[in-house]
CHARMM internal coordinates of N, CA and C (Angstrom, degrees):
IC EDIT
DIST 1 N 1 CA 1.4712
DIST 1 CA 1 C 1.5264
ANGL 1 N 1 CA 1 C 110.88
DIST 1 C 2 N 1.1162
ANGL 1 CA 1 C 2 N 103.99
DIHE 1 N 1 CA 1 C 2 N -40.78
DIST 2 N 2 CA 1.4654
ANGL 1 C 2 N 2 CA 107.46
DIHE 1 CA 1 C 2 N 2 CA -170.24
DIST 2 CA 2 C 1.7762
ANGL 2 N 2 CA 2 C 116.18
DIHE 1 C 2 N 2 CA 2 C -68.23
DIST 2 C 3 N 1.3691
ANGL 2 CA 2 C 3 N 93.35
DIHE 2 N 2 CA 2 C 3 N -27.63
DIST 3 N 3 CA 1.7152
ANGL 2 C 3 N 3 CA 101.91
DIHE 2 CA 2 C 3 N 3 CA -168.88
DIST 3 CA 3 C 1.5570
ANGL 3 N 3 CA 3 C 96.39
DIHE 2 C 3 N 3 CA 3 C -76.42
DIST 3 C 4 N 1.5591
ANGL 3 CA 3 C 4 N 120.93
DIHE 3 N 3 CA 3 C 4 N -54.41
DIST 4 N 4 CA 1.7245
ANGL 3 C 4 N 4 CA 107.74
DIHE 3 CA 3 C 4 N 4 CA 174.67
DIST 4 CA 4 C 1.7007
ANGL 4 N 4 CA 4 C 124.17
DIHE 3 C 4 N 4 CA 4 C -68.41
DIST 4 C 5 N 1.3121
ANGL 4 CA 4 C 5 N 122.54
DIHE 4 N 4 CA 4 C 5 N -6.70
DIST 5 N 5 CA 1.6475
ANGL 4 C 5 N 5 CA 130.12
DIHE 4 CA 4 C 5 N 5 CA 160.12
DIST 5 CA 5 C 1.4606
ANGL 5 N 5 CA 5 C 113.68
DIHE 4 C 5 N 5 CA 5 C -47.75
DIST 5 C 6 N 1.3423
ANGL 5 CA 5 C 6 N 85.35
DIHE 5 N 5 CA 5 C 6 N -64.58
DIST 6 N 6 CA 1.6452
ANGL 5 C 6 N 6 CA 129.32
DIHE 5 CA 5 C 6 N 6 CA -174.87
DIST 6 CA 6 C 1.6677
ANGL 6 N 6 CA 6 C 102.79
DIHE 5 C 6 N 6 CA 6 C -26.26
DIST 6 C 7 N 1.6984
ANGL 6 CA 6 C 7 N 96.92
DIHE 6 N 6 CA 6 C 7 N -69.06
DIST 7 N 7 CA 1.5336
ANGL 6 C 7 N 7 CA 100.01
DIHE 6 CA 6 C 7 N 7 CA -166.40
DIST 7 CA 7 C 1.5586
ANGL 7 N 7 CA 7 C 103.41
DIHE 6 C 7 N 7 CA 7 C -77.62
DIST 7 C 8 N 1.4829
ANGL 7 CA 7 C 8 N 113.79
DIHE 7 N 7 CA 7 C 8 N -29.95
DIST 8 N 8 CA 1.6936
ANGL 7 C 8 N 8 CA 87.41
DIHE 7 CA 7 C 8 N 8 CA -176.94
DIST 8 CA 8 C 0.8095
ANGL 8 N 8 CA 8 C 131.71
DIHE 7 C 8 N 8 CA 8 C -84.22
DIST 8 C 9 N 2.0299
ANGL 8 CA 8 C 9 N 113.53
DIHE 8 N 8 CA 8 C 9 N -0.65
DIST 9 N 9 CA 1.4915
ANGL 8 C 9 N 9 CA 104.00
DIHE 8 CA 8 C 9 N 9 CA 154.01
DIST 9 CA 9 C 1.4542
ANGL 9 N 9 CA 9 C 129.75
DIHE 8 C 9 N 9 CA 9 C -83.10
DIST 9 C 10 N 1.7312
ANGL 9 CA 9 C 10 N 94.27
DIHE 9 N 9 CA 9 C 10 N 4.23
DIST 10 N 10 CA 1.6796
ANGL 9 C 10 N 10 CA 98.30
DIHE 9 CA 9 C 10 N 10 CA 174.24
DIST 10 CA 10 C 1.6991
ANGL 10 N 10 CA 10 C 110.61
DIHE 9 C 10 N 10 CA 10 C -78.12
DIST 10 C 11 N 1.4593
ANGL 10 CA 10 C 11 N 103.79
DIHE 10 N 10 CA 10 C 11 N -33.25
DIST 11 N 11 CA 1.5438
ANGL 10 C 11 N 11 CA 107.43
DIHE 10 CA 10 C 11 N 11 CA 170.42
DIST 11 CA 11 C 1.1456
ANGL 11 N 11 CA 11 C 117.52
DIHE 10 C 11 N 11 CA 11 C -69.32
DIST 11 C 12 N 1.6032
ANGL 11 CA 11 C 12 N 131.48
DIHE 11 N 11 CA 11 C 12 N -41.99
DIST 12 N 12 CA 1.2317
ANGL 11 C 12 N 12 CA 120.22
DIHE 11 CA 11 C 12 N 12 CA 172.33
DIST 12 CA 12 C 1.7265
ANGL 12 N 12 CA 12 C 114.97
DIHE 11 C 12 N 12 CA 12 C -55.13
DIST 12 C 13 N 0.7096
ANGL 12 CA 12 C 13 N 109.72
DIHE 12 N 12 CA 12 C 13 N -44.11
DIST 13 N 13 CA 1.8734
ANGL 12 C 13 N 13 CA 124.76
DIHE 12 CA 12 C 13 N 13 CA -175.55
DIST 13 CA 13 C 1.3918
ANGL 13 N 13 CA 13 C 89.94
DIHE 12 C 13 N 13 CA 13 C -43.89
DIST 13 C 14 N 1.7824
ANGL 13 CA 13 C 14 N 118.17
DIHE 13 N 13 CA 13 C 14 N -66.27
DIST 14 N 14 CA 1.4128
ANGL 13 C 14 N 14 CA 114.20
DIHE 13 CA 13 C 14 N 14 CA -152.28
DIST 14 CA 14 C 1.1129
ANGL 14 N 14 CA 14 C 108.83
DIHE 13 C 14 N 14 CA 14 C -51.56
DIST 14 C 15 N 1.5425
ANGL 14 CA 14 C 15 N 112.67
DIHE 14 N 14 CA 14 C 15 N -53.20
DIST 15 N 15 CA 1.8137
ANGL 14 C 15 N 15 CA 127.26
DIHE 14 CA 14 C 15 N 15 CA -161.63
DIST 15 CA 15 C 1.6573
ANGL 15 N 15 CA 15 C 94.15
DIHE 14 C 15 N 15 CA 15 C -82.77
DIST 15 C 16 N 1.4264
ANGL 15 CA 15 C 16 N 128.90
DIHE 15 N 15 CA 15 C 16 N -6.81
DIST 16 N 16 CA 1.6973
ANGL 15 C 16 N 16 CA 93.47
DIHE 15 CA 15 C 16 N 16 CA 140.34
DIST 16 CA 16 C 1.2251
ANGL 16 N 16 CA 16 C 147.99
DIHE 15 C 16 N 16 CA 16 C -96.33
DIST 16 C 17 N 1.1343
ANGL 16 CA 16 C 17 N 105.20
DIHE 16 N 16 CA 16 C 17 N 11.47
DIST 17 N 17 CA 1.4752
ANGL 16 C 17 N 17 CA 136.40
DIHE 16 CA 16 C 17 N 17 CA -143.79
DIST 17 CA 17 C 2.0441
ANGL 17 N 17 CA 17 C 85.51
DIHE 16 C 17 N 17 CA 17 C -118.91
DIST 17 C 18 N 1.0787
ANGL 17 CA 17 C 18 N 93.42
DIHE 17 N 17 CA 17 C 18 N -53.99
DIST 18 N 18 CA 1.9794
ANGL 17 C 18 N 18 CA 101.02
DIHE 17 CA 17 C 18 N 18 CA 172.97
DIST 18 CA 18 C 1.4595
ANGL 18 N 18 CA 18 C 92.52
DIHE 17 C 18 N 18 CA 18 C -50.62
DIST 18 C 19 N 1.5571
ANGL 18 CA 18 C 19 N 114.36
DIHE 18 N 18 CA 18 C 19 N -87.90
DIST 19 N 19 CA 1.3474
ANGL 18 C 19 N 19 CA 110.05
DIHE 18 CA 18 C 19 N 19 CA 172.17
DIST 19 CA 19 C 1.4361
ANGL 19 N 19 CA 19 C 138.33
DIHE 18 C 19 N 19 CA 19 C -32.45
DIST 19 C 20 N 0.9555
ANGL 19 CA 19 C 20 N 135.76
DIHE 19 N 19 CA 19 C 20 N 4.42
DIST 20 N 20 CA 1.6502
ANGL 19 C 20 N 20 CA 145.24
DIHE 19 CA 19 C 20 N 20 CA -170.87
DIST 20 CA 20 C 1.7280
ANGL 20 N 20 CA 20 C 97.20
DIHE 19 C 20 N 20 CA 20 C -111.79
DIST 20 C 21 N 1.2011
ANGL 20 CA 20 C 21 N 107.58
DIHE 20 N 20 CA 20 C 21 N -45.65
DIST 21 N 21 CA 1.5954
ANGL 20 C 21 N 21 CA 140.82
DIHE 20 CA 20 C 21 N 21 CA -152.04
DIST 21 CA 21 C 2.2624
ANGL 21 N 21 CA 21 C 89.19
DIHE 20 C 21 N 21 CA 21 C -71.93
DIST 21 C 22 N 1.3579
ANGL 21 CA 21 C 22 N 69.41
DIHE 21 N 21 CA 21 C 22 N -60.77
DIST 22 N 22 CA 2.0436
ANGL 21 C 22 N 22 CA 73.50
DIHE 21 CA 21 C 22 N 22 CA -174.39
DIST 22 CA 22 C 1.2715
ANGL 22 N 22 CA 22 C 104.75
DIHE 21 C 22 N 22 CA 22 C -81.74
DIST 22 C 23 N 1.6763
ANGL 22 CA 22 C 23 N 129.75
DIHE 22 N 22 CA 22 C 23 N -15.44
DIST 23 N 23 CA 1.6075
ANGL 22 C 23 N 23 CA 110.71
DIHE 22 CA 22 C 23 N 23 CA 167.24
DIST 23 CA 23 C 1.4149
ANGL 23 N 23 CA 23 C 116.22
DIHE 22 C 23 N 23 CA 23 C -77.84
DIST 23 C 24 N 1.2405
ANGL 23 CA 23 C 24 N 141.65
DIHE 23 N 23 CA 23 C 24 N -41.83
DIST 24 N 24 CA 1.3693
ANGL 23 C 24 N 24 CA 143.09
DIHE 23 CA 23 C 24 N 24 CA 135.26
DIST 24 CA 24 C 1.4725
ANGL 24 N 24 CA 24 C 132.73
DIHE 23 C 24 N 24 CA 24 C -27.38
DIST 24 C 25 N 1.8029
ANGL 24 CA 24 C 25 N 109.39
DIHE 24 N 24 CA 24 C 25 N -22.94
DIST 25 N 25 CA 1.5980
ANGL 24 C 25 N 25 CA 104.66
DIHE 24 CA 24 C 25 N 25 CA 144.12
DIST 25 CA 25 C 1.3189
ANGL 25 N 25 CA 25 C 134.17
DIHE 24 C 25 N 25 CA 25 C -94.43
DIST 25 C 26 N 1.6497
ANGL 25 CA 25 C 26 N 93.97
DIHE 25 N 25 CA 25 C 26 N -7.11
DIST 26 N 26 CA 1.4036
ANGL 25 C 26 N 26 CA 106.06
DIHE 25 CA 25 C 26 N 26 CA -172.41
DIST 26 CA 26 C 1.4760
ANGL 26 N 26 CA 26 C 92.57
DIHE 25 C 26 N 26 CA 26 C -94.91
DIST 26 C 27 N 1.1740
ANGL 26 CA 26 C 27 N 142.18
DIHE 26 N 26 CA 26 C 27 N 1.64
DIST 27 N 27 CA 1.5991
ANGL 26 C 27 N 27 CA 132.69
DIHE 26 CA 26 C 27 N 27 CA 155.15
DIST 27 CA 27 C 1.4241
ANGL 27 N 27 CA 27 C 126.81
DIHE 26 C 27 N 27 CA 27 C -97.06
DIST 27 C 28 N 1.3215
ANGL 27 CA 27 C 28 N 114.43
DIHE 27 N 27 CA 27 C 28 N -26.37
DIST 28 N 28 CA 1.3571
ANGL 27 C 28 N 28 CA 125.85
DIHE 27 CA 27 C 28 N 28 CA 160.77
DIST 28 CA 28 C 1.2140
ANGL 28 N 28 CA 28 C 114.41
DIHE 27 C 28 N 28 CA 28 C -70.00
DIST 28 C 29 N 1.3894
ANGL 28 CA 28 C 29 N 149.42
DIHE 28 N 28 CA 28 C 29 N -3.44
DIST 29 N 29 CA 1.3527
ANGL 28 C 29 N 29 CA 161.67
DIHE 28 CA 28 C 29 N 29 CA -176.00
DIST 29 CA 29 C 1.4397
ANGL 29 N 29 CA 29 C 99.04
DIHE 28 C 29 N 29 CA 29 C -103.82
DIST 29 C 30 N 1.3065
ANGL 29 CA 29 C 30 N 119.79
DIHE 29 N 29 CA 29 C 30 N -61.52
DIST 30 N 30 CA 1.5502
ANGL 29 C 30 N 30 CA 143.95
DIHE 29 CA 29 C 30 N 30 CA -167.26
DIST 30 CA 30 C 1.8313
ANGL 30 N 30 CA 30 C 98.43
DIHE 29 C 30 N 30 CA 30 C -51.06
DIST 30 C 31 N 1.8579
ANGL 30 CA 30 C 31 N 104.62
DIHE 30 N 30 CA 30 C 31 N -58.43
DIST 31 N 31 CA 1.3242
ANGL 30 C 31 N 31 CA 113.85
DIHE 30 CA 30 C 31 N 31 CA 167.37
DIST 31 CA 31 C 1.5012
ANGL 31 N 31 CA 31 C 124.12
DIHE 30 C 31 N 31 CA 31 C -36.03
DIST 31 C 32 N 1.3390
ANGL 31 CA 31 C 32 N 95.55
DIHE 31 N 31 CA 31 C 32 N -63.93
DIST 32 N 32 CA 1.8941
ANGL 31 C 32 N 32 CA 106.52
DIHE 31 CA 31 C 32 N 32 CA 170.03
DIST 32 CA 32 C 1.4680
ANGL 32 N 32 CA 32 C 101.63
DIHE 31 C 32 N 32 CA 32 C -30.98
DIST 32 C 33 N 1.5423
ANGL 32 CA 32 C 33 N 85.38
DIHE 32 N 32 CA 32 C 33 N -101.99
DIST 33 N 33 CA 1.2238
ANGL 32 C 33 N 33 CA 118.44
DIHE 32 CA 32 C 33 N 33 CA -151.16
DIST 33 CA 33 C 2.2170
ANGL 33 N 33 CA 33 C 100.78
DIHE 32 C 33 N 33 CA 33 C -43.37
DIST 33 C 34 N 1.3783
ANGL 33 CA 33 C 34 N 93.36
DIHE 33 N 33 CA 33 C 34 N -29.47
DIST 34 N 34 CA 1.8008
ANGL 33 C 34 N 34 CA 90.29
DIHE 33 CA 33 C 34 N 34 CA -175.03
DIST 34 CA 34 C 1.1456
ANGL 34 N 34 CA 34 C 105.73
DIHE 33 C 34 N 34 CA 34 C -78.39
DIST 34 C 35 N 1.5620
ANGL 34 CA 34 C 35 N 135.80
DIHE 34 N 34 CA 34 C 35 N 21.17
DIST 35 N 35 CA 1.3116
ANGL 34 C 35 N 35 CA 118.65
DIHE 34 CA 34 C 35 N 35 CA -171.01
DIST 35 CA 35 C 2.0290
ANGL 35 N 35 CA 35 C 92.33
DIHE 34 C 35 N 35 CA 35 C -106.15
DIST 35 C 36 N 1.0030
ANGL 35 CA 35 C 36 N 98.77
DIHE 35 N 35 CA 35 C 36 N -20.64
DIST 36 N 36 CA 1.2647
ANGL 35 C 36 N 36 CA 113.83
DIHE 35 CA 35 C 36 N 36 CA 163.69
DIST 36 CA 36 C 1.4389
ANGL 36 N 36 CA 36 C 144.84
DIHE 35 C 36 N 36 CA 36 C -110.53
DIST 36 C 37 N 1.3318
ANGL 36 CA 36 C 37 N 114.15
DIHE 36 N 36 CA 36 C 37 N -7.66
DIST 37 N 37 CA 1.6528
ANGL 36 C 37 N 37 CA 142.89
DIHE 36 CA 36 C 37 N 37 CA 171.74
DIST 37 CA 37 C 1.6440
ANGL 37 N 37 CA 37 C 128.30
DIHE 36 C 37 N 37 CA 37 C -151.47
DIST 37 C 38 N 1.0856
ANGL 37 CA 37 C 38 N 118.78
DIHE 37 N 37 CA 37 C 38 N 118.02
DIST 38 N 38 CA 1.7699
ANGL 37 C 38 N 38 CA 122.26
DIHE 37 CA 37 C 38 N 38 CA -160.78
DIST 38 CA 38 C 1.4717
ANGL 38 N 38 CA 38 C 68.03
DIHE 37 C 38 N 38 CA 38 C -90.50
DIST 38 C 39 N 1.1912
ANGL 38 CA 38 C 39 N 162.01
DIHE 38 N 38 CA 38 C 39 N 5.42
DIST 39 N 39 CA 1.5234
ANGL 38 C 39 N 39 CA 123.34
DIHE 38 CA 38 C 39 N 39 CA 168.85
DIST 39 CA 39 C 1.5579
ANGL 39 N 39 CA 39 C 129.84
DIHE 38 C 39 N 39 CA 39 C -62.72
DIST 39 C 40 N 1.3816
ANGL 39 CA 39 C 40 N 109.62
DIHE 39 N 39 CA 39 C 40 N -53.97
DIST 40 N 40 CA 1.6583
ANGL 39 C 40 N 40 CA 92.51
DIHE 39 CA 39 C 40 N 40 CA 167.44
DIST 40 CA 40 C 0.8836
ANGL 40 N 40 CA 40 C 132.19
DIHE 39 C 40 N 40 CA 40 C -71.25
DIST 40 C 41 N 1.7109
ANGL 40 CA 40 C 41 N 136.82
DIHE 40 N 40 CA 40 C 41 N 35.84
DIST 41 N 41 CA 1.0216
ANGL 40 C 41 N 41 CA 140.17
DIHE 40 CA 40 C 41 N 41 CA 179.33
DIST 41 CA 41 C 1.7394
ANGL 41 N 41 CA 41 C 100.12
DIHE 40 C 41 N 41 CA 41 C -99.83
DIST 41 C 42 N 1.4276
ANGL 41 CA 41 C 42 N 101.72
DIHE 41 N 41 CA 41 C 42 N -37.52
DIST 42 N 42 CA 1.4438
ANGL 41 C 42 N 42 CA 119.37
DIHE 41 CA 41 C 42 N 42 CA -174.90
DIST 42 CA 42 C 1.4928
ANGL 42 N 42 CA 42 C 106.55
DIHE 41 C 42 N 42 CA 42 C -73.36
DIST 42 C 43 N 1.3354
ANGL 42 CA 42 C 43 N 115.25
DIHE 42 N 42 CA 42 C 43 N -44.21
DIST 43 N 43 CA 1.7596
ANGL 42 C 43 N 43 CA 121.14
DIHE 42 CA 42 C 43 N 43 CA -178.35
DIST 43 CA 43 C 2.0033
ANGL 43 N 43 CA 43 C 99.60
DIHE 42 C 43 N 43 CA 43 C -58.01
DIST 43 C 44 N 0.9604
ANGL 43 CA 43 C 44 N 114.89
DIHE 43 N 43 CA 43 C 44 N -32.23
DIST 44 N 44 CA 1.3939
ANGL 43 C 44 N 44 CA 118.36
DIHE 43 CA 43 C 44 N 44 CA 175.98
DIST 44 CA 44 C 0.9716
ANGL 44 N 44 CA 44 C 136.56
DIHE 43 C 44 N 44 CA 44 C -25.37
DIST 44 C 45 N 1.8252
ANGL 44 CA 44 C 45 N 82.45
DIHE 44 N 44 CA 44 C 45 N -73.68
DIST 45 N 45 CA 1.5734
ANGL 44 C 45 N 45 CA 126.61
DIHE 44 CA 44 C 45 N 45 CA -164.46
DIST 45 CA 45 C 1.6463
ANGL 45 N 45 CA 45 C 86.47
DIHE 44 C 45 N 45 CA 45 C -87.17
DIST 45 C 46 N 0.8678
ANGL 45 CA 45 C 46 N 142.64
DIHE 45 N 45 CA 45 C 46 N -74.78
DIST 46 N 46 CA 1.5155
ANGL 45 C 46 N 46 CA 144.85
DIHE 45 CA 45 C 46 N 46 CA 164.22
DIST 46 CA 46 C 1.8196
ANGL 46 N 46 CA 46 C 106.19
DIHE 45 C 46 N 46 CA 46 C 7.76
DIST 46 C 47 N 1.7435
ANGL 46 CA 46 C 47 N 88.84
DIHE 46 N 46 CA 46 C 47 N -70.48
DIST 47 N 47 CA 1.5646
ANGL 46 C 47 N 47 CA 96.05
DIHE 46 CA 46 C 47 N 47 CA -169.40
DIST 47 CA 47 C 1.9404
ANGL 47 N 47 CA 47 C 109.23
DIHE 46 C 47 N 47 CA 47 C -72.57
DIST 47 C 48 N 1.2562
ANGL 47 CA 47 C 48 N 101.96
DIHE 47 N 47 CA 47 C 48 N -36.83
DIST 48 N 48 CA 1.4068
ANGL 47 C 48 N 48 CA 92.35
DIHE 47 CA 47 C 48 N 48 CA 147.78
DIST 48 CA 48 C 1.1512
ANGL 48 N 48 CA 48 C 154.81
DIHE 47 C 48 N 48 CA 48 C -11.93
END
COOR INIT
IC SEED 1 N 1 CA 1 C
IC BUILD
């Protein structure tokens, strides 16, 4: 039991950890680019 738990909380971990990973680039990008264009702020919220 323990060995198949095991990994799918290792998979869950990754793909939040992916996800954490691209919201923190996806705000450091947002920063850039918004200091000069509110558009990807809107593509965001859009995909949102």
């Amino acid at each position: 039991m323990s060995g198949g738990t095991d990994k799918k909380v290792q998979v869950k971990a990754a793909k939040m950890a992916k996800l954490a990973i691209l919201d923190v680039i996806g705000l450091v990008s947002n920063i850039k680019v918004g200091n000069s264009i509110d558009v990807p702020k809107n593509k965001k919220l859009a995909i949102a």
